[in-house]
N, C-alpha and C positions, 0 to 999 in steps of 0.2 A: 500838792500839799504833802508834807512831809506825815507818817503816820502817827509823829508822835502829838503834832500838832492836832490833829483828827481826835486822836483819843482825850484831846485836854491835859495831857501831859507835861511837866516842865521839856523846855528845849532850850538849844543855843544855837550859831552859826552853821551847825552840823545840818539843819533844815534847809538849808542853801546848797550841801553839795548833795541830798538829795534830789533836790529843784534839779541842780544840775544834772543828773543821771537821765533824767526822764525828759529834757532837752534835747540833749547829749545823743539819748535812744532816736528822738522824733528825726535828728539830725543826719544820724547814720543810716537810719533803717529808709524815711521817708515817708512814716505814717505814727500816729501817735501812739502809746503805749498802750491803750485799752481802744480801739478806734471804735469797734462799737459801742463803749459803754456811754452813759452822761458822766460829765465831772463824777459828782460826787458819789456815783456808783464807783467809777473805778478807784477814787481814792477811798472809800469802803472798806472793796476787798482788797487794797493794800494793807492798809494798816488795820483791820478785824481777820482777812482770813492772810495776810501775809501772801500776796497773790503779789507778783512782778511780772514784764512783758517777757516772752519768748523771744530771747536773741537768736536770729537765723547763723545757723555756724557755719556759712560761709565767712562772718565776721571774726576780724583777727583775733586770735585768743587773748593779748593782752589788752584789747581793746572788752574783750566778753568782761577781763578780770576788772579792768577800771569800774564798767558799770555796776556789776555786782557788789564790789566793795562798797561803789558812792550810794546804791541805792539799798543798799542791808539795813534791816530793821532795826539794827543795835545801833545808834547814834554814835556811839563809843570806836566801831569799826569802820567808822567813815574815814575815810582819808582826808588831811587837810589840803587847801586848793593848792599849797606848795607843794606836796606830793603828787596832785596834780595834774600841774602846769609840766612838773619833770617829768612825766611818763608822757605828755602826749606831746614835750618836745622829744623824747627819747624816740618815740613811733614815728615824728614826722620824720627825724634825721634818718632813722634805718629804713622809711618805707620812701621817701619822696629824697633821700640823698641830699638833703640839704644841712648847712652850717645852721643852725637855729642862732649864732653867738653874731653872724653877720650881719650888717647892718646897711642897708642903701639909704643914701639921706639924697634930698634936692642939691646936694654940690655933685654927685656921680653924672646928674643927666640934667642939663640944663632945663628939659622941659618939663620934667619934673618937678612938682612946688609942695611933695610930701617928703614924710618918713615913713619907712615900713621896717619894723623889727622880722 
């Protein structure tokens, strides 16, 4: 839950790319953002004492800076998911070498009966 939401504050879609951050973390890292706390303790001290998880830096820096943007206490400095979607195709193509713009459809491999962007 986004903190602004917590506090009873007006909000807008910007509470989804917080959702997202702290996915996004449980994703990366492998454990949740507050693992010992309960729910509503760790969404607490996020939005009363402004508490966030500790990103382990082995994690790629621009990967630290995504989360930190999506999940900052300012609504306002949230990045929109089209900001995004371009930086973590921008990470896949420099870290995993790949075209993000190619497309395999079910006519390349006959046994194939999908799409994958």
């Amino acid at each position: 839950m986004a903190p602004e939401v917590y506090r009873h504050e007006e909000y807008d879609e910007t509470v989804d790319v917080y959702s997202f951050a702290m996915i996004f973390f449980y994703l990366l890292i492998g454990r949740p953002p507050w693992p010992t706390l309960p729910g509503l303790e760790a969404v607490r001290k996020a939005a009363l004492e402004g508490d966030r998880p500790n990103i382990p830096r082995d994690v790629d820096v621009r990967l630290q800076s995504l989360l930190k943007d999506a999940w900052d206490d300012n609504p306002k400095v949230r990045p929109p998911f089209s900001k995004i979607s371009t930086a973590l195709a921008a990470y896949n193509k420099d870290v995993f070498k790949t075209d993000t713009n190619a497309i395999a459809s079910a006519e390349d491999d006959a046994r194939c009966k999908c799409s994958i962007l």
